[in-house]
N, CA, C and O of each residue as an XYZ file, in Angstrom:
928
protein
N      89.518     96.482    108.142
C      90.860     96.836    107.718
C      91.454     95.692    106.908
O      91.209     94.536    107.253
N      92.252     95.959    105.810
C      93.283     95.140    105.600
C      94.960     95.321    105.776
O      95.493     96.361    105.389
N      95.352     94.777    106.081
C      96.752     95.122    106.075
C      97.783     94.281    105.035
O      98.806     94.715    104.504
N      97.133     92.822    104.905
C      98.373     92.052    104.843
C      97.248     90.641    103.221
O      96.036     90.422    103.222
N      97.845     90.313    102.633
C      96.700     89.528    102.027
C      97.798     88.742    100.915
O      99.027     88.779    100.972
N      97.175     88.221    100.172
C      98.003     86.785     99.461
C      97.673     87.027     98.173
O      96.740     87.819     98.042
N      98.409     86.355     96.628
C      97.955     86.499     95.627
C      98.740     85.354     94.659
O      99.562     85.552     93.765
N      98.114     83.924     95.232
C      98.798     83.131     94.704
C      98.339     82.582     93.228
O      98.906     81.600     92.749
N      97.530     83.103     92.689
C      96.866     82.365     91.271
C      98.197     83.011     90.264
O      99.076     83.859     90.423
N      97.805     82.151     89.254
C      99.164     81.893     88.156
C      98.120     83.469     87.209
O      97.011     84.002     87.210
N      99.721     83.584     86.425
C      98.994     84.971     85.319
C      98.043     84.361     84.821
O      97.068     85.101     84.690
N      97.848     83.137     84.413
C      96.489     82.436     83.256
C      95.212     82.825     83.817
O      94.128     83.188     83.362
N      95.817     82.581     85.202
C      94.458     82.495     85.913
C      94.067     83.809     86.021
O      92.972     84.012     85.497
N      94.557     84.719     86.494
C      94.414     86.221     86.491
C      93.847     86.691     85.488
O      92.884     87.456     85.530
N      94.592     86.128     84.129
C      93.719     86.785     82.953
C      92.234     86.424     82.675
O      91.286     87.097     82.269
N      92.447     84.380     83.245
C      90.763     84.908     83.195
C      89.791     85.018     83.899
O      88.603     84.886     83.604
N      90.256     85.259     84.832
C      89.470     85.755     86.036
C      88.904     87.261     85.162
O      87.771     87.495     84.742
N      90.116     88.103     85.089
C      89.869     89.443     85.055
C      89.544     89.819     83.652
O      89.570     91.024     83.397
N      89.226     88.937     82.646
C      89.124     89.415     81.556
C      90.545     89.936     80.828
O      90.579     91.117     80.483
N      91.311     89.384     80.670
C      92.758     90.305     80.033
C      92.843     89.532     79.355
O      92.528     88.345     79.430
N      93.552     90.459     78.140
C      93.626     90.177     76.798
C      95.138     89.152     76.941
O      95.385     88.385     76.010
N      95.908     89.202     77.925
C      96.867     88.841     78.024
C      97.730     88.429     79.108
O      98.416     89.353     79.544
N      97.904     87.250     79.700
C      98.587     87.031     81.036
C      99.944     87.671     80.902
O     100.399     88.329     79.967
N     100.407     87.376     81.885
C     101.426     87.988     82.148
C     101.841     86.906     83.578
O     101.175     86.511     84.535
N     103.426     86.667     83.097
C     104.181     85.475     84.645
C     103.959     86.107     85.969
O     104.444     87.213     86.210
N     103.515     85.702     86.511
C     103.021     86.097     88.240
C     103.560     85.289     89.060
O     102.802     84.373     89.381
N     104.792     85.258     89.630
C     104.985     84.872     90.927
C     104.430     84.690     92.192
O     104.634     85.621     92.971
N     103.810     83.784     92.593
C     103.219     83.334     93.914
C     103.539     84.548     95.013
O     104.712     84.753     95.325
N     102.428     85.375     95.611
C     103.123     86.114     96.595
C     102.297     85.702     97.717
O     101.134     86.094     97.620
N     102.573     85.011     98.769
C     101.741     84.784    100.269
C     101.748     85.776    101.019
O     100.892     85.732    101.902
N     102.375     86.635    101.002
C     102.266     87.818    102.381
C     102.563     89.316    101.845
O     103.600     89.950    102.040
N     101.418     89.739    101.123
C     101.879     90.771    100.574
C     101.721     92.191    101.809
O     100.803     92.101    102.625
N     102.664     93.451    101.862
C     102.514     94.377    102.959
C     102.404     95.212    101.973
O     102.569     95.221    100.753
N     101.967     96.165    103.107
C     101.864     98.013    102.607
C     103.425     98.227    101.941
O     104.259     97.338    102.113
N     103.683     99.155    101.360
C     104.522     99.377    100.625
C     105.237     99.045     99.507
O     105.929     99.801     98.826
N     104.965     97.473     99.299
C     105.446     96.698     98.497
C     104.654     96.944     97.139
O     103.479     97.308     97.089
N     105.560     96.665     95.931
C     104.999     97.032     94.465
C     103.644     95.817     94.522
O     103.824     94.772     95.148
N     102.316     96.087     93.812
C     101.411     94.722     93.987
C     101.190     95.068     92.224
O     101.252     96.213     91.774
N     100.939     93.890     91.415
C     100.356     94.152     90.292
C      98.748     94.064     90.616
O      98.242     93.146     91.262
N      97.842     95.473     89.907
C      96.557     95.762     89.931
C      96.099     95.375     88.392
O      96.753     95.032     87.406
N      94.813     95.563     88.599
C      93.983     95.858     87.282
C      93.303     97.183     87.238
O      92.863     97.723     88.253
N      93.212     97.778     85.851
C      92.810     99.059     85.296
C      93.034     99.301     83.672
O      93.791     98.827     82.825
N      91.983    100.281     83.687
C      91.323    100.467     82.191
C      92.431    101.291     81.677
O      92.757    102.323     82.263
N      93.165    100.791     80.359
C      94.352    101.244     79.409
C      93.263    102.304     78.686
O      92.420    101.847     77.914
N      93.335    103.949     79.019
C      92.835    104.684     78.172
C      92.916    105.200     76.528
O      92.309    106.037     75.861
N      93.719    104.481     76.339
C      94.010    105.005     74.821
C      92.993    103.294     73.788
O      92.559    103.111     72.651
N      93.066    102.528     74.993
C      92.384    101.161     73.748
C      91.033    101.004     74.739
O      90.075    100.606     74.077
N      90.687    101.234     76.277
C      90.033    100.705     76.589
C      90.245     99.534     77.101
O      89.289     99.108     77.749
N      91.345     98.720     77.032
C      91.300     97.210     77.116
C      92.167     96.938     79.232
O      93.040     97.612     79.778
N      91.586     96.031     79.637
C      91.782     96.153     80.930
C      93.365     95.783     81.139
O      93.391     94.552     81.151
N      94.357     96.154     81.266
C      95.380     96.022     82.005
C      96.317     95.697     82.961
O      96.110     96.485     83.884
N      97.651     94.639     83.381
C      97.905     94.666     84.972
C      99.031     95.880     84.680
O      99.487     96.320     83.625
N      99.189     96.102     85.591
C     100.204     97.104     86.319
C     100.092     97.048     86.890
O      99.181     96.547     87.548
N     101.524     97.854     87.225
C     101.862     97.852     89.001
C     101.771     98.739     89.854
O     101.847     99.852     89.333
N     101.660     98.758     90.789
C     101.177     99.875     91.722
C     102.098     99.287     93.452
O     102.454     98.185     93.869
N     102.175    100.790     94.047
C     102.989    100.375     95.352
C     101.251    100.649     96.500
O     100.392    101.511     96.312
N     101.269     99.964     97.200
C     100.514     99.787     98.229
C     100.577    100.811     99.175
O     101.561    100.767     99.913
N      99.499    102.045     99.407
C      99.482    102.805    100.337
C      99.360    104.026     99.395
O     100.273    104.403     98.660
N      98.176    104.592     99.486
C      98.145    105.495     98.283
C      98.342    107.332     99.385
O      97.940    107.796    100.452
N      99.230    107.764     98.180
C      99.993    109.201     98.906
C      99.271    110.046     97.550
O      99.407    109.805     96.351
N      98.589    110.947     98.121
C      97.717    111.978     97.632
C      98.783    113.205     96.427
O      99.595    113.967     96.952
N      98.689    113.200     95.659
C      99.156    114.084     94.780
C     100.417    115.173     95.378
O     101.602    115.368     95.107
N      99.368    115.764     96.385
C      99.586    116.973     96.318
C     100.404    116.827     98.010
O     100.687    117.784     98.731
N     100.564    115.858     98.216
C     101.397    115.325     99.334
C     102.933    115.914     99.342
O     103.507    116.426     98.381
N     103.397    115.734    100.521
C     105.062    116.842    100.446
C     105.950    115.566    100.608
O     106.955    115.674    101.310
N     105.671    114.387    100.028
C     106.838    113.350     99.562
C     107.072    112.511    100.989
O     107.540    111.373    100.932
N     106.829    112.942    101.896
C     107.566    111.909    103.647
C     106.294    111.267    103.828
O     106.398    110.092    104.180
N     104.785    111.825    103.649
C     103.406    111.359    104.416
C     103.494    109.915    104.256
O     104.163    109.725    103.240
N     103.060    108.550    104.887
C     102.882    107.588    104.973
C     101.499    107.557    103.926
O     100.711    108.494    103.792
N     101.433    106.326    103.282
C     100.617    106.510    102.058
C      99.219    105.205    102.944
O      99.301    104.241    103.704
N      98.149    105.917    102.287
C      96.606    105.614    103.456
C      96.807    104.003    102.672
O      97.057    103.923    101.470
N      96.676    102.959    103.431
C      96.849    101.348    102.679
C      94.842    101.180    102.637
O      94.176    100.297    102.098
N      94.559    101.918    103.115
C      92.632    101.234    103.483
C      91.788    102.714    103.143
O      92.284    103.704    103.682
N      90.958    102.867    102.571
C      89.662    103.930    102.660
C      87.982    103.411    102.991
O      87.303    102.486    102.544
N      87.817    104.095    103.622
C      86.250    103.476    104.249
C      85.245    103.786    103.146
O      85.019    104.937    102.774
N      84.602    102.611    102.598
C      84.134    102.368    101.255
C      82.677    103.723    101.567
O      82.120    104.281    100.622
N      82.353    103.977    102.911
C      81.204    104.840    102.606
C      81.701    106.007    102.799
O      80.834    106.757    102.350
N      82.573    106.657    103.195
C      82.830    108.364    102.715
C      84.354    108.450    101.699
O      85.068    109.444    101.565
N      84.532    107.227    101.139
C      85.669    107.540    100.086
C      85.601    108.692     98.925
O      86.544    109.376     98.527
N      84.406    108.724     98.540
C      83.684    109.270     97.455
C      83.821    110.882     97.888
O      83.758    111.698     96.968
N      84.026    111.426     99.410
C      83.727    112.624     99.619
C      84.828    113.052    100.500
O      84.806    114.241    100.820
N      85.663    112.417    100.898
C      87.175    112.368    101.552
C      87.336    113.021    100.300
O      86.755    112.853     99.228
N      88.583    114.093    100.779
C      89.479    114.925    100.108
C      90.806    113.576     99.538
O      91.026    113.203     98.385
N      91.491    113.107    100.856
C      92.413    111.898    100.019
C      92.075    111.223     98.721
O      92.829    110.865     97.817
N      90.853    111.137     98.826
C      90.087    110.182     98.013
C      89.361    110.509     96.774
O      89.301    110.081     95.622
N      88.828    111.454     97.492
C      87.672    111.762     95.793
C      88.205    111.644     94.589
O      88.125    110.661     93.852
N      88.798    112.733     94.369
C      89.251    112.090     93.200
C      90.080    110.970     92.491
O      90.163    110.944     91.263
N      90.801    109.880     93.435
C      90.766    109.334     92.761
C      89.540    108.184     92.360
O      89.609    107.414     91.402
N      88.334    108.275     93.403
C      87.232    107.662     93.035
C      86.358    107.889     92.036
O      85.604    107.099     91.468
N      86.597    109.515     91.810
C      86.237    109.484     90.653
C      86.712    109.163     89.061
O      85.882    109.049     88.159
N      87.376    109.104     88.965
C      88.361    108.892     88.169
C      89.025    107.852     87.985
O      88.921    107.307     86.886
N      90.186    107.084     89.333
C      90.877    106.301     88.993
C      90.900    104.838     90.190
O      91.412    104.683     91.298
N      90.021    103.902     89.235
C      89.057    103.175     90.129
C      90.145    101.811     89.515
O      90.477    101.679     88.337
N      90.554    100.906     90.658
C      90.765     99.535     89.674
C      90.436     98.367     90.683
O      89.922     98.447     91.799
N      90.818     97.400     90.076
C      90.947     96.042     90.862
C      92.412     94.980     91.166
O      93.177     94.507     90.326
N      92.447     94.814     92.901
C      93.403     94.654     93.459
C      93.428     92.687     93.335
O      93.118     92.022     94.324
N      93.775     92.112     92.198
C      93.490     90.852     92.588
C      94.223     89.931     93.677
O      95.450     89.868     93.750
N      93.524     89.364     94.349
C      94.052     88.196     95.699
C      93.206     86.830     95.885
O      92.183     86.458     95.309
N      93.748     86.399     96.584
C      93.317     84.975     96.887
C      93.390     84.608     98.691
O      93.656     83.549     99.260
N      93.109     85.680     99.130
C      93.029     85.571    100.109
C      93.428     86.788    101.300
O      94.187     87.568    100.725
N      93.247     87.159    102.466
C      93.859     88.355    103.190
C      93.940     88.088    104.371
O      93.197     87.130    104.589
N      94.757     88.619    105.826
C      94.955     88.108    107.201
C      94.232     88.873    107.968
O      93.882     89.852    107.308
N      93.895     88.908    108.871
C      93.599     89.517    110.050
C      93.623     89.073    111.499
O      93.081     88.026    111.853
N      93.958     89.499    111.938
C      94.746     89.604    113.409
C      93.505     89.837    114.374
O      92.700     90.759    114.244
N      93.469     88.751    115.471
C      92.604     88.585    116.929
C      93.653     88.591    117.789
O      94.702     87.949    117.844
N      92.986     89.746    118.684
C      93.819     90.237    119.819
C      93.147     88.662    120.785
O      91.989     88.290    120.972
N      94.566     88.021    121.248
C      93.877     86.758    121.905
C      93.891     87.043    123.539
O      93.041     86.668    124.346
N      95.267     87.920    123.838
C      94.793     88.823    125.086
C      96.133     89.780    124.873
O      96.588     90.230    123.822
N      96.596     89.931    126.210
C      97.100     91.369    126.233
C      98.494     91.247    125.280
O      98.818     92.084    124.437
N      99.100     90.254    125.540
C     100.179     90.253    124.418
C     100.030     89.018    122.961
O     101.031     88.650    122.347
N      98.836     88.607    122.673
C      99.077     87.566    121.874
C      97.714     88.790    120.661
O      96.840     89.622    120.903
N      98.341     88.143    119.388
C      97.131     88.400    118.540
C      97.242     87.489    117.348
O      98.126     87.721    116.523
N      96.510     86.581    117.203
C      96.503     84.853    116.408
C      96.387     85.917    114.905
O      95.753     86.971    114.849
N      96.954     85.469    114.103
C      96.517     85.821    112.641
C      95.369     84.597    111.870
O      95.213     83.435    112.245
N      94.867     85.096    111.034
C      93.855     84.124    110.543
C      93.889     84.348    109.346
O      94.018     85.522    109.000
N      93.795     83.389    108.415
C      93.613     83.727    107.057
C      92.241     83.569    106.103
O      92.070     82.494    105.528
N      91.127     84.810    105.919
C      90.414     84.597    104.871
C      90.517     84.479    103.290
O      91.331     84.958    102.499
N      89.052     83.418    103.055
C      89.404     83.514    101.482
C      88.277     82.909    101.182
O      87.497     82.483    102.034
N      88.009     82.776     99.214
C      86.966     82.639     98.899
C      86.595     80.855     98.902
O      87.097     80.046     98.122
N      85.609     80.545     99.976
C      85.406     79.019     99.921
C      85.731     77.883     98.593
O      85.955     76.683     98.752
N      85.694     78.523     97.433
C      85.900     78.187     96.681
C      87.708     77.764     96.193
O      88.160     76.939     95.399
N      88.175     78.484     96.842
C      89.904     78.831     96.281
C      89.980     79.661     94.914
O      91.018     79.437     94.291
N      89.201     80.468     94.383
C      89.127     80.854     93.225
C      90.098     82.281     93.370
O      89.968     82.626     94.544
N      90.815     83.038     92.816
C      91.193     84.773     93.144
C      90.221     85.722     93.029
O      89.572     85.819     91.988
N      90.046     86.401     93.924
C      89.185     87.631     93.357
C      89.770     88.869     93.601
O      90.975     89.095     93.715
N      88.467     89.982     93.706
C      89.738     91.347     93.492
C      89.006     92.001     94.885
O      87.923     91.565     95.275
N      89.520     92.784     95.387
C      89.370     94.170     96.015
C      89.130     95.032     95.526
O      89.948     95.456     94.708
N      88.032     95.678     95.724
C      87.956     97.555     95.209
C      89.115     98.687     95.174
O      89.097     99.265     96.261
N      89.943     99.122     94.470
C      90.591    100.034     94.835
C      90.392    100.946     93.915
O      89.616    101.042     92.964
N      91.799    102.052     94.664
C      91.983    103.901     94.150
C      92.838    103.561     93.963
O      93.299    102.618     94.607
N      93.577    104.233     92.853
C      94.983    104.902     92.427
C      95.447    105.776     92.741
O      94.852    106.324     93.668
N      96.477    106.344     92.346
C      96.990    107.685     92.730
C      98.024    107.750     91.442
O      98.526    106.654     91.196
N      98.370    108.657     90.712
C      99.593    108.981     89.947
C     101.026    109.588     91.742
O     100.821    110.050     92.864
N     102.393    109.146     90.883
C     103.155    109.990     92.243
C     102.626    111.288     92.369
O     101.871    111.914     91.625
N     103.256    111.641     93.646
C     102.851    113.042     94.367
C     103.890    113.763     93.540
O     104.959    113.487     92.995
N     103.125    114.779     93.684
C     104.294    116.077     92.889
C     105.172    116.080     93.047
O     105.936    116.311     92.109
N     105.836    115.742     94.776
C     107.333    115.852     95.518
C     107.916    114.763     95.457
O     108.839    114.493     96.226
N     107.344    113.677     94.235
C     108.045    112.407     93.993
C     108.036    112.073     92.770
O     107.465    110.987     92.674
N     108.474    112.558     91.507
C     108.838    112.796     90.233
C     108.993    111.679     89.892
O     109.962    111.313     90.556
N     108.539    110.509     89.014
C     109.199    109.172     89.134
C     108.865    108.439     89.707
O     109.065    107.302     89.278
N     108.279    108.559     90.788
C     108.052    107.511     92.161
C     107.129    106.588     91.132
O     106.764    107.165     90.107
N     106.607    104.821     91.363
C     105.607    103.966     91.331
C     104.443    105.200     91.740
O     104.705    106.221     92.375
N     103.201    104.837     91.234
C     101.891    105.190     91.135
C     101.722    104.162     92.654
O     102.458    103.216     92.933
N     100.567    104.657     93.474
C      99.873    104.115     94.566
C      98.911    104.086     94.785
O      98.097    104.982     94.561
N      98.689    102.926     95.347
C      96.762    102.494     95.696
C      96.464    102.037     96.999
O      97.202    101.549     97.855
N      95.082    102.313     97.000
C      94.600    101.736     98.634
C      93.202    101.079     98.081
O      92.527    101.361     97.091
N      93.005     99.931     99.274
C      92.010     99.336     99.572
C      90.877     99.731    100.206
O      91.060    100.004    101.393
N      89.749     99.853     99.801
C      88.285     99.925     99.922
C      88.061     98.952    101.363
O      88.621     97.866    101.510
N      87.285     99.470    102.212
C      86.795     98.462    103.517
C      85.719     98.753    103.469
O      85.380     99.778    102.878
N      84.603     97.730    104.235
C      83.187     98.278    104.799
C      82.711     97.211    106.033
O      83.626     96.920    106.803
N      81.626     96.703    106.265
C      81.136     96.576    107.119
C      81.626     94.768    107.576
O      80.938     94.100    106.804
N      82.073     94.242    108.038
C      82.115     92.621    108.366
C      80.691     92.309    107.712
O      79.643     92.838    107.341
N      81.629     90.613    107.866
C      80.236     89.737    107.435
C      80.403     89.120    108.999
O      80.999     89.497    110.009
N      79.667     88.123    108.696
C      79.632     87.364    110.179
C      80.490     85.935    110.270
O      80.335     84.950    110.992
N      81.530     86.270    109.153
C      83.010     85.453    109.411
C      83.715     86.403    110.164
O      83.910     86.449    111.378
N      84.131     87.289    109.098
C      84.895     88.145    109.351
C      84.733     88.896    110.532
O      85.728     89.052    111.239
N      83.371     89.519    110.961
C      83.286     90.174    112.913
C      84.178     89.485    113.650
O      84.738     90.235    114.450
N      84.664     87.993    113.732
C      85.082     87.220    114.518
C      86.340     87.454    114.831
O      86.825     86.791    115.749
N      87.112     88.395    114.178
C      88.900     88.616    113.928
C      88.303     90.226    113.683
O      89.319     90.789    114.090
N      87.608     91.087    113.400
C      87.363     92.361    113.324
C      86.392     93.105    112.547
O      85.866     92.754    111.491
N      86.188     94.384    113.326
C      85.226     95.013    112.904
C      85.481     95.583    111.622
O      84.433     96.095    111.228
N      86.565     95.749    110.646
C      86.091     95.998    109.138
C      86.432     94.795    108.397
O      86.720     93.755    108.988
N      86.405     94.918    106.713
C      87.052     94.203    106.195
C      87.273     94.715    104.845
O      86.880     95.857    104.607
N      87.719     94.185    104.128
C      87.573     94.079    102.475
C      86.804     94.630    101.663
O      85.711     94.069    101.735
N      86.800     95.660    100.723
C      85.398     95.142     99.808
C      85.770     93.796     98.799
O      86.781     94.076     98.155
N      85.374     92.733     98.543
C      85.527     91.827     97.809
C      84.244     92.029     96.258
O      83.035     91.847     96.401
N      84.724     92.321     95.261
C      83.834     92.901     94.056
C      83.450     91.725     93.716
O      84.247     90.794     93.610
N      82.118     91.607     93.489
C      81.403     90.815     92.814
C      82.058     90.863     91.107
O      82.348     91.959     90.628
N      82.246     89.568     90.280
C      82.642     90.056     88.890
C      81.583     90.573     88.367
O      81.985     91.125     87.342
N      80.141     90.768     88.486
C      79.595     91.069     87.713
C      79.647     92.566     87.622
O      79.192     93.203     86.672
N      80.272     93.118     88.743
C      80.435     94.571     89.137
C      81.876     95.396     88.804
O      82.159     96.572     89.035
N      82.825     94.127     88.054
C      84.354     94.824     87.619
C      83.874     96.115     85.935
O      84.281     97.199     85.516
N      83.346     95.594     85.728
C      82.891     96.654     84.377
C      82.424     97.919     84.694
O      82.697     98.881     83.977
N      81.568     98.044     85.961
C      81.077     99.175     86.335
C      82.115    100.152     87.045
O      82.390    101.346     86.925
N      82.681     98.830     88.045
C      84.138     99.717     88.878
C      85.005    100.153     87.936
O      85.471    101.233     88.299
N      85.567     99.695     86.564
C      86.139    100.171     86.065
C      86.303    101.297     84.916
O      87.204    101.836     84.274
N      84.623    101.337     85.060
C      84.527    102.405     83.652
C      84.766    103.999     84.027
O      84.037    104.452     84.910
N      85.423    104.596     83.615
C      86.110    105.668     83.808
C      84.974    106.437     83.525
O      84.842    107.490     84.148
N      83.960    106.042     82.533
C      82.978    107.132     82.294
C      81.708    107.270     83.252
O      80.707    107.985     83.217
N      82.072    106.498     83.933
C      81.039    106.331     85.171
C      81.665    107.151     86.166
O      82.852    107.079     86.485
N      80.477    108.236     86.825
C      80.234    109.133     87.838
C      79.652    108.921     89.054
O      79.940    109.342     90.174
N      78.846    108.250     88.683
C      77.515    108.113     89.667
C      77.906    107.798     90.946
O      77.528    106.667     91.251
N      78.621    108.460     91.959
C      78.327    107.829     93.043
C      77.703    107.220     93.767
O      78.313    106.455     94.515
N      76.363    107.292     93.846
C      75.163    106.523     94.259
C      75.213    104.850     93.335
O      74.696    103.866     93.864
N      75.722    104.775     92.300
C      75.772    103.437     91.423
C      77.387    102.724     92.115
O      77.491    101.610     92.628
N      78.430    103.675     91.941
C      79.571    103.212     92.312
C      79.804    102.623     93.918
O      80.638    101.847     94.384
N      78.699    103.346     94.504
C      79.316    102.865     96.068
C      78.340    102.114     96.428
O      78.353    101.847     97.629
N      76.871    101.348     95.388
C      76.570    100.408     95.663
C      76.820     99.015     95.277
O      76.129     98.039     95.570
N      77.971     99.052     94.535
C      78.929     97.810     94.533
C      80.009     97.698     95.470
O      81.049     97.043     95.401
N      79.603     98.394     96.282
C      80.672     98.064     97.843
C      80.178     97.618     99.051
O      80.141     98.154    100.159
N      79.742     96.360     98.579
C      78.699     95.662     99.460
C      79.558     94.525    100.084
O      80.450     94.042     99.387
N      79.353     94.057    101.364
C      79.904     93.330    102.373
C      79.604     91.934    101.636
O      78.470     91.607    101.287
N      80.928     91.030    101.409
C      80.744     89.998    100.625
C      79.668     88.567    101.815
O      79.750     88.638    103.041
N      79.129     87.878    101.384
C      78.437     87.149    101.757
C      79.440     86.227    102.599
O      80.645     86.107    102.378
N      78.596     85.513    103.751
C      79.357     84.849    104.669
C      79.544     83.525    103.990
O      80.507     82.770    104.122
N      78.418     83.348    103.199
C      78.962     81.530    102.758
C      79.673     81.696    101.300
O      79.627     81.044    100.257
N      80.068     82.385    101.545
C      81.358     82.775    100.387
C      82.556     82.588    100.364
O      83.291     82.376     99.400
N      82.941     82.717    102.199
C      83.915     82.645    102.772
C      84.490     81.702    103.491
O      83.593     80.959    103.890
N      86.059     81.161    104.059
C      86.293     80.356    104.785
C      87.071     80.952    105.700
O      87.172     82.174    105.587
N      87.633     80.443    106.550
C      88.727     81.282    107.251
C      89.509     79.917    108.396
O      88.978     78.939    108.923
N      90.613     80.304    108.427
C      90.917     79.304    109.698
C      92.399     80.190    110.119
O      92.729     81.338    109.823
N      92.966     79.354    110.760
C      94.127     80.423    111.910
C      95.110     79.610    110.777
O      95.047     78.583    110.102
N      96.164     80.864    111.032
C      97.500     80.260    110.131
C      98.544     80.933    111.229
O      98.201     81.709    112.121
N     100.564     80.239    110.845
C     101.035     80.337    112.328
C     101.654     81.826    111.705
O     101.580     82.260    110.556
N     102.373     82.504    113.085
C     102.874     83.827    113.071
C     103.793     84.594    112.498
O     104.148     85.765    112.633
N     104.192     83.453    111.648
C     105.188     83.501    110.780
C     104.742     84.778    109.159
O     105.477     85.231    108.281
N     103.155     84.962    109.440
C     102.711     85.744    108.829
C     103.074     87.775    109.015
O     103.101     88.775    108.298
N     103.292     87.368    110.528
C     103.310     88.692    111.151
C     104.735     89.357    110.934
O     105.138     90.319    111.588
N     105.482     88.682    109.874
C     106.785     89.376    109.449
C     106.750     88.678    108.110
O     106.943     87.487    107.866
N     106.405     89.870    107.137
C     106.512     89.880    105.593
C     107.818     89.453    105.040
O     107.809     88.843    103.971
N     109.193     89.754    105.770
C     109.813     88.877    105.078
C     109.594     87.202    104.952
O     110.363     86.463    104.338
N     108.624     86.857    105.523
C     108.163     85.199    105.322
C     106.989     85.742    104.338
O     105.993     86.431    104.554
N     107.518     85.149    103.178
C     106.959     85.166    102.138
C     106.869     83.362    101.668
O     107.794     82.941    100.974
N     106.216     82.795    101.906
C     106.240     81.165    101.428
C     104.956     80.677    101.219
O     104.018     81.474    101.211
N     104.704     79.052    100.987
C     103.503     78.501    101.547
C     102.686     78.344    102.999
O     101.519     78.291    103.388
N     103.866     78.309    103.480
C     103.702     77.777    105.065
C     102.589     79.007    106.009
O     101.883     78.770    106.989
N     102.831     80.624    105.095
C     101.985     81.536    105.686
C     100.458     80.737    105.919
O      99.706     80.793    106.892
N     100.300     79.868    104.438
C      98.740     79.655    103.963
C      98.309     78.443    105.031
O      97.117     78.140    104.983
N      99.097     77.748    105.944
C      99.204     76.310    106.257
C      98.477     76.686    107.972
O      98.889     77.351    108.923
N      96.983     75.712    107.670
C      96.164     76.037    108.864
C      97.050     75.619    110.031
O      97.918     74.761    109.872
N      96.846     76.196    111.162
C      97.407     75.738    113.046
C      96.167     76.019    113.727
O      95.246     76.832    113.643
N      96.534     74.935    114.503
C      95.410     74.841    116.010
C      95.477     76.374    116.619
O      96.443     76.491    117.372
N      94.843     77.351    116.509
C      94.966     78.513    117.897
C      95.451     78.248    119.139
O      95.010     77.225    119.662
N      96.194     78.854    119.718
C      96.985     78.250    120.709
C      95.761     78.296    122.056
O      95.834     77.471    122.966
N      94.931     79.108    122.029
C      93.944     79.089    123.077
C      93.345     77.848    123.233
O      93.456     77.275    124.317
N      92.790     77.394    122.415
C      91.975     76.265    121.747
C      92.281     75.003    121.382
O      92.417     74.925    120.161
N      92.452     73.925    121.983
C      93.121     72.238    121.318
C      91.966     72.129    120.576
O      92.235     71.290    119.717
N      90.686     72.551    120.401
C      89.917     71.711    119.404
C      90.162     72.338    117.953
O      89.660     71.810    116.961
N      90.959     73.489    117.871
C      91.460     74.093    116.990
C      90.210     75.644    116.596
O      90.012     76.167    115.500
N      89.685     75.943    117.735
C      89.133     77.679    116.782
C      89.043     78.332    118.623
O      89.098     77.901    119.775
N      88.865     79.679    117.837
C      88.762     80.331    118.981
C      87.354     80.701    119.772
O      87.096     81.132    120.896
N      86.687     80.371    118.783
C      85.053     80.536    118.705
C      84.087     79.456    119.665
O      82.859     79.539    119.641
C-alpha cells in the first residue's frame, strides 16, 4: 500500500529526471495525502511531448455517482482486468514523481511507528500510475489518479506486505506510450524495486497528520521500542 509519500526535488530536477521539455516551480511537499492536488507526468496528445499536470489523488471511476471515495492504490497484477481500472490502464498510464513514501508498523495494540522509504541514492523517482478524466457527476472536478502496488522487497516486508511500484527509467517510455496495448509488456514493468536500491529508517509522528507538511516529517528518530534505534 501507499498512502502517504514526499516530493521534495526542485522543477529542474523533475524535468530532468523525467525528460520535460520544461520545468516548472515545484514547491517542496513532505507529506503528501489522498485527496490532495499532486503534479503527475503524462503524454500531451496533440505534440507527444511528456507533460506535468495535475491530478487529485484517489482515482473515482467515470461513471461513478460523484460521493464514492476515489481508490488511492490498484494491485499492479489484476489492474489491467479490474473494471475500476482497465481502462484507464489501457489508455491513461502516467508517472507519479516522489522522493520518497511512509509506511506505518503496527508496534502493538495502540502504537504504529511510521517509517520513511526512499531511493538510497536521494535521487526522485516515479510511481506507476492511472488517470481518470472527472466522473460524469462531477463536471469540472480535477482529473484523478491512483498508485500501482505489488509485491515487497525485503526492506519494505519489514513495515508491510505491499508497496509501490517504483518504475525503472528505462521503462517511463513504455509506461507512457499510449500506443502501447500489450498487457503482458505493460505489467512486466511492474516489478518489485530492488532492495539495495532502497533505504528506510523511522521518522517521528508528526507524519501521521498531513497538516505537518515540513522537513522535520523527513528527520530520522530512534523507534520508541528500540534505544539502539530499529525495530528489527
Amino acid at each position: 500500500m501507499c498512502g502517504r509519500f514526499n516530493q521534495t526535488a526542485s522543477g529542474e530536477e523533475i524535468a530532468e529526471a523525467f525528460a520535460l521539455d520544461e520545468a516548472q516551480a515545484l514547491a517542496p511537499r513532505y507529506n503528501i495525502a489522498p485527496t490532495q492536488p499532486v503534479p503527475v507526468v503524462v503524454v500531451e496528445p496533440a505534440s507527444s511531448r511528456r507533460v506535468l499536470v495535475e491530478r487529485k489523488w484517489g482515482l473515482v471511476p467515470r461513471d461513478a455517482l460523484g460521493k464514492e471515495r476515489g481508490f488511492i492504490n490498484a494491485r499492479a497484477e489484476s489492474a489491467a482486468s479490474k473494471p475500476a481500472f482497465s481502462e484507464a490502464f489501457a489508455e491513461r498510464r502516467c508517472l507519479v514523481p516522489a522522493t520518497g513514501f511512509y509506511e506505518w508498523q503496527q508496534v502493538d495494540a495502540r502504537r504504529r511507528q511510521p517509517w520513511l522509504i526512499r531511493l538510497a541514492s536521494g535521487a526522485p523517482f516515479a510511481f506507476a500510475g492511472l488517470w481518470e478524466p472527472p466522473a460524469a457527476a462531477l463536471p469540472g472536478a480535477l482529473p484523478t489518479f491512483t498508485i500501482l502496488t505489488t509485491q515487497p522487497n525485503d526492506v519494505t516486508r519489514k513495515v508491510h506486505d505491499r508497496m509501490p511500484v517504483i518504475l525503472a527509467p528505462d521503462d517511463f517510455a513504455l509506461w507512457l506510450d499510449q500506443r502501447e496495448s500489450d498487457v503482458d509488456r505493460l505489467t512486466a514493468v511492474l516489478r518489485t524495486a530492488r532492495s539495495d536500491e532502497l533505504e528506510m529508517h523511522a521518522v517521528s509522528t508528526r507524519v501521521n497528520d498531513p497538516r505537518n507538511d515540513d522537513p522535520e516529517c523527513l528527520t530520522p528518530v530512534v523507534p520508541p521500542s528500540d534505544p539502539q534505534g530499529s525495530l528489527f
